[in-house]
N, C-alpha and C positions, 0 to 999 in steps of 0.2 A: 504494500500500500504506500503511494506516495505521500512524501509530505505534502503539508495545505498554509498556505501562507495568505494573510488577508490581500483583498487589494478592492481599488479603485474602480467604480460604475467608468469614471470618465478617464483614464490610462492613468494618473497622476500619482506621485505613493503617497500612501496613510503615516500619517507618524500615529501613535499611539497620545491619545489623550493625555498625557501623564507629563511626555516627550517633550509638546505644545507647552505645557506650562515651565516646564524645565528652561525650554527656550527663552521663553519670556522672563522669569528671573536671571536669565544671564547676562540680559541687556541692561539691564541696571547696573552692575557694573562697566562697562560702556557711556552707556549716556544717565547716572541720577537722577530721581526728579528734581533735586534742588536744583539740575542745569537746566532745567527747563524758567527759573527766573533769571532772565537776561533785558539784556537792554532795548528800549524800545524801537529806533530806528537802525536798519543795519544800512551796512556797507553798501548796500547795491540799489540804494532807494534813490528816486531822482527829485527834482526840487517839484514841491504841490503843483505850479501852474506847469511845471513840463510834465508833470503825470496828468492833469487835468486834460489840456491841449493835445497828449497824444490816445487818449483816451476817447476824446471828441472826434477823430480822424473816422471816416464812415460816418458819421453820421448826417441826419439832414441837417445843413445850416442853420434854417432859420426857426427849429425848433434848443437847440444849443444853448444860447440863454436860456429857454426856460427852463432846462437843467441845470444848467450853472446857479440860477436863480434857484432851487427845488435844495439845492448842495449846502448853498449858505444860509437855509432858514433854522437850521441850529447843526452845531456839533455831531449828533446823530446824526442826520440826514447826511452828512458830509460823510462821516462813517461808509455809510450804506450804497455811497455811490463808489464808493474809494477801493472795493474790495483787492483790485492790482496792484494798487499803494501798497495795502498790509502785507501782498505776497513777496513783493518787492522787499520787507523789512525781514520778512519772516528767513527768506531765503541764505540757507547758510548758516540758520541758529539749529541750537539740538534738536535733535530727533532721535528716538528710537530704534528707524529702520522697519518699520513695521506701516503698511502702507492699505488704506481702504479706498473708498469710493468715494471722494468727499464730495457732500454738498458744494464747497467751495467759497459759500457765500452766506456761515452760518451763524449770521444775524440774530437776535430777539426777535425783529419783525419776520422774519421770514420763516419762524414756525405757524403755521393756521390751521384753521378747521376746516374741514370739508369732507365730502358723502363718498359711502361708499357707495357700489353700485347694487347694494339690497339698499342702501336708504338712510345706511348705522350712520351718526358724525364721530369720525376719529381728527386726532390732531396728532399732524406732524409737519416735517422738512415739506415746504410747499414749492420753492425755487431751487432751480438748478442750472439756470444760467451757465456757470461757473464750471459744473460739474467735473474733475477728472479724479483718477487715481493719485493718492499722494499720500504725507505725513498727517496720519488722524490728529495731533497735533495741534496742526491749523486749522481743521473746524473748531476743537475744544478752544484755542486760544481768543479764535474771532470771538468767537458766542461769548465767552468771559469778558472782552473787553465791550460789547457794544450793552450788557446788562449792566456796567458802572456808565457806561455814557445814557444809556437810556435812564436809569437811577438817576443819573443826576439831573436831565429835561424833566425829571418828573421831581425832582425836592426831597428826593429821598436823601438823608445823610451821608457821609461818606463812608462812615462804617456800614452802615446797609448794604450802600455799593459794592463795597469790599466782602462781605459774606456772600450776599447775593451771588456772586462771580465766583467764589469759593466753594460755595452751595451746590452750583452747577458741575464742580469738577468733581466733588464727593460722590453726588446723582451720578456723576458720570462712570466712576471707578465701580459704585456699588454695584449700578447695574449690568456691569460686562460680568463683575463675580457672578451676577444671581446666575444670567444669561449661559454662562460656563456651564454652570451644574443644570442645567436642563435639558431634557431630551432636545434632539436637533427639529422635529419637527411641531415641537411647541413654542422654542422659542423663534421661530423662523416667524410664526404663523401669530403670534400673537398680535392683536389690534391693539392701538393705542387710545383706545375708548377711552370714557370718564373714569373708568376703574381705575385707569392709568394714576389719576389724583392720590388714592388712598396708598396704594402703594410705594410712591416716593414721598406722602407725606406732606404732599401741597394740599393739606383741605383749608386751607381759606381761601385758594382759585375756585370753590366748587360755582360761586353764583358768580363767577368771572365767566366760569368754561358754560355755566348754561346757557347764561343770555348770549354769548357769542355762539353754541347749540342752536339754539331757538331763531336767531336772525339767522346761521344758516339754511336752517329747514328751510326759509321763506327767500332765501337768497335764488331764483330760477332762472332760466331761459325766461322764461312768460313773465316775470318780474321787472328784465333788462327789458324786455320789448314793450312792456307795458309804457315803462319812465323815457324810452331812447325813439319810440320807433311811433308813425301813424300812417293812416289809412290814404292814400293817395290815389285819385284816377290817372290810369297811365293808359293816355292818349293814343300810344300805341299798337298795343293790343285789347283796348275797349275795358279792359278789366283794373277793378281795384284794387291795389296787392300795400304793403306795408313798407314801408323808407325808412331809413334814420332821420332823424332831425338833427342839424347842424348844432353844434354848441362848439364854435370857434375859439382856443386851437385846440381845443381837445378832442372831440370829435367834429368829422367833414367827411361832404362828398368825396369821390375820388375819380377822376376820369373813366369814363367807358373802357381804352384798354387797360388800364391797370385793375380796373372791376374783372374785365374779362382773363386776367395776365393768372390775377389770385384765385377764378374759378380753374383756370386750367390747372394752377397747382395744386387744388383739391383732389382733381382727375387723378394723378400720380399718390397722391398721399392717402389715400384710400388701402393702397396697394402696402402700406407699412402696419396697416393693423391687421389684427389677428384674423380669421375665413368671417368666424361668424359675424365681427362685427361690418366687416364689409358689409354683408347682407343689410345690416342694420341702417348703418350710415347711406348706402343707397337707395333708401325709402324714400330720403329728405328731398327738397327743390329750392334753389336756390331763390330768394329774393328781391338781398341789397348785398352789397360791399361797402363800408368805410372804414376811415381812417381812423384809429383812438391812439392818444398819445399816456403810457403808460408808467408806474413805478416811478424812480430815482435814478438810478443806474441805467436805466432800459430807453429814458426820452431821448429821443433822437434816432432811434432803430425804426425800422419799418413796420408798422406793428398792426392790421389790421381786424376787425372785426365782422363776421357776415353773420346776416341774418337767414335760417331755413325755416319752413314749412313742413310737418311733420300731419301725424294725422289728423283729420276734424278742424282744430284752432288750436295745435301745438305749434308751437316754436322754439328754436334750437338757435343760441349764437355761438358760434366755434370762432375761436382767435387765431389767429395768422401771426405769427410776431417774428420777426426776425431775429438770426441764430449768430452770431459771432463766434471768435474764436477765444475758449476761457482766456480770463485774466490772469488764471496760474499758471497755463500752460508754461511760458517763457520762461518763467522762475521754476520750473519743474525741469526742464530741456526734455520736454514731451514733445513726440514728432507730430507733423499737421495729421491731421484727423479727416476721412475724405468726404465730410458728412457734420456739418457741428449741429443739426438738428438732432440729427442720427445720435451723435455723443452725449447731449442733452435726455432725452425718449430714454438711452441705453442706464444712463445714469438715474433718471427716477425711477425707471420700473425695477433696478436692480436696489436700489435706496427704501421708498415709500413700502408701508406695508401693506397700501393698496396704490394703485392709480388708473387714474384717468381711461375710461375705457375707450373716449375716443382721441387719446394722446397719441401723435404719431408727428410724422415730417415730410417737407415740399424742396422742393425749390423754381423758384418763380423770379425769370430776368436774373438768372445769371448768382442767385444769394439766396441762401441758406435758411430754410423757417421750420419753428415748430408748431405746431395744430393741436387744439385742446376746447372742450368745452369753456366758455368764459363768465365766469362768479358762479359758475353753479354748484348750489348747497357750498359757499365756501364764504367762512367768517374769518374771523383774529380775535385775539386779544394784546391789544396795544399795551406793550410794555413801558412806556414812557406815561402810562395814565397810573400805573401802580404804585401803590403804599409801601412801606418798608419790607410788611411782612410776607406780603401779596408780591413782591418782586423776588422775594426770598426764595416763595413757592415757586413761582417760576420759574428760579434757573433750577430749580431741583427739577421740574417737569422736563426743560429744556433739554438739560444734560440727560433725564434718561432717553429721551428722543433720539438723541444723537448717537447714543449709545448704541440703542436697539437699530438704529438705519446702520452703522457703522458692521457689525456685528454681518449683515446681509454678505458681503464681501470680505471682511477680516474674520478669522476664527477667534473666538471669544477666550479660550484658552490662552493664549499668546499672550494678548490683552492682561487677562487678569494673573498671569505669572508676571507681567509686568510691573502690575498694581499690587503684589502680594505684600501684603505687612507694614506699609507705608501709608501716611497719610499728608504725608511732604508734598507733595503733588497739590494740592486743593492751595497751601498756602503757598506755594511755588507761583502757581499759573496767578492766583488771587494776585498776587504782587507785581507781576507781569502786566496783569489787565488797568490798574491803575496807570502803572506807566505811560502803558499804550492808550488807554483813555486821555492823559494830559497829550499825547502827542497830538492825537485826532483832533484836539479841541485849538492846537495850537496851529495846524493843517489848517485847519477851519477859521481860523481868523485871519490868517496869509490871504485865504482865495475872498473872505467877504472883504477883508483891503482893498484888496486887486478889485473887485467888483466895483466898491466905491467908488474910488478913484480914475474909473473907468478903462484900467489894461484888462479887465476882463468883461464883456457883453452879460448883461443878468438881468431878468426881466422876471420880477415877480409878479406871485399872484394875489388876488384879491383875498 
């Protein structure tokens, strides 16, 4: 009888669970947590208006100020558009060696809520702009630093601040332990529903997470068309059909070929979701097309909105938004990617513990987009509106988010041989995020200068 040796569904070899964690306490000797508190701006960083300015390169001109304008209405929003900057800083500090799927771009605001496709509201990672593989690291570090800057738009103390960010990295460590010791297809599969709360211990988010629940529920297709869209006679074909209404510059018409440019790229993008939902998605009929000008980071991309027709008086708007090439790539020396929609799509269905059933990707004239339902069943909770203790809760929710998406791509083992026995880590990064909080805030007065003074175009809003 021969012997029997385990092996891999997908050719790859198994280490033994034991092995995984082994590994992982070996890197502590290597890289500490305590080297994880280092200095805020590094070496390879360029000056705020030459990162701003090459940042704006693709973009449309004459939306440009209104992000520029959008950047300098506080320190956070600077934050939020900046993401390049912090890769730019990060690059070159410790790391581990241990490498996931990063969001890339993980913000306070960029956790939200929104439906699954039975109807449950879970909250998680909602953007992935950014997405690539890299140092898990840099999502933990962002998220810590933009929970003292959002703390502080909201008058939270500084010590809040400093827990709060703290809080997150703890949530963070605890739950790759928990996650370790779990069978694989429970923690794979778990949702991040409201249960999520009691578990890391955020119950005073509970009537944060409902009411931001509850305006999901009501958040629809038939909702946007209701506030965006009305009834028009179109002269030429005798029939009445639905339009957006202009609200300049946010949302606008958009010429006939470019209406017709974005239908053709639906044509194709059909072909990236899964058989059934094709069937699905081909019931619809197209409408309208417009323009909507979106986020922080994202104004000045190509970013459209269409209206469909579904059965009886349903309606469906799917977003069109154009795709660039991450911000981290370059600070990573990740080769071009032949698809940055495609990169995008790859990175949340492999991230999110549900998504988007009609999330997929186009390309139309020559540039790169991704295609998604738009608001539907999808809320937030504004971390810049929260109290000390309520911001507390949060990054503990946060960081186990992060954790659990992380987790989908990194083996949790690794992780928590990493985190075994230490809690130097939580006041490492804590200390870190301060730093990098005063920096962003010091960013942030450089470019509303430059605004003033007028070397930089910035057009706010009412």
């Amino acid at each position: 009888m021969g012997s029997w040796t385990e092996r891999s569904l997908v050719g790859t070899e198994i280490a033994d669970p034991e092995e995984l964690s082994a590994h992982g306490r070996s890197l502590r000797d290597e890289v500490p947590p305590a080297a994880h508190d280092h200095e805020a701006a590094g070496p390879r960083r360029p000056g705020v208006l030459e990162f701003v300015e090459a940042s704006n390169s693709g973009r449309l001109p004459e939306l440009v100020p209104l992000r520029t304008g959008r950047m300098i209405s506080s320190p956070f929003a600077f934050f939020r558009g900046a993401a390049g900057l912090m890769a730019a800083d990060l690059a070159g500090a410790p790391v581990s060696g241990l490498s996931a799927q990063l969001c890339g771009d993980a913000h306070a605001a960029n956790f939200g809520l929104y439906g699954t496709p039975e109807g449950q509201i879970v909250m998680d990672i909602n953007d992935f702009d950014e997405t690539v593989p890299g140092p898990w690291e840099w999502d933990l570090k962002r998220l810590s630093a933009s929970l003292v800057l959002a703390g502080r738009e909201g008058g939270v103390s500084e010590s809040g601040c400093r827990e709060a960010a703290e809080d997150a990295v703890k949530s963070y460590r605890r739950t790759i332990r928990e996650l370790a010791e779990l069978p694989f297809l429970r923690s794979w599969n778990a949702l991040p529903d409201a249960s999520v709360l009691s578990k890391v211990k955020a119950h005073d988010l509970i009537d944060e997470f409902e009411e931001a629940a509850e305006k999901a529920r009501k958040n629809t297709s038939a909702k946007v068309s209701a506030k965006w869209t009305r009834r028009i006679d179109d002269h030429t074909t005798g029939l009445r059909r639905h339009r957006f209404v202009e609200d300049p510059p946010i949302l606008r018409h958009v010429e006939d070929d470019t209406a017709d440019a974005v239908i053709a790229g639906l044509v194709s993008y059909v072909d990236t979701l899964r058989e059934s939902r094709r069937n699905l998605i081909a019931r619809y009929r197209v409408s309208d097309v417009a323009f909507r000008v979106v986020g922080t980071g994202s104004v000045g991309l190509r970013s459209y909105v269409v209206l469909l027709h579904g059965n009886a008086d349903e309606d469906l708007v799917l977003q069109v938004k154009e795709a660039r090439p991450s911000a981290l790539a370059e600070h990573l020396d990740l080769a071009p990617v032949p698809h940055e929609g495609e990169r995008i799509v790859h990175g949340a269905r492999l991230v999110q513990a549900e998504s988007d059933i009609l999330l997929g990707w186009t390309r139309i004239d020559g540039r790169d987009f991704i295609v998604r339902q738009f608001r539907n069943l999808k809320g937030d909770i504004d971390p810049t509106e929260l109290r000390r203790d309520h911001l507390d809760d949060y990054g503990r929710l946060a960081g186990a988010l992060l954790a659990r998406a992380h987790t989908r791509s990194l083996h949790p083992r690794l992780l928590a041989g990493y985190f075994e026995g230490d809690e130097a880590l939580d006041e490492a990064i804590g200390r870190f995020a301060i730093r990098y909080a005063d920096q962003a805030e010091a960013d942030h007065a450089e470019l509303a200068a430059a605004a003033k003074n007028g070397a930089v175009p910035a057009e706010t809003e009412d």
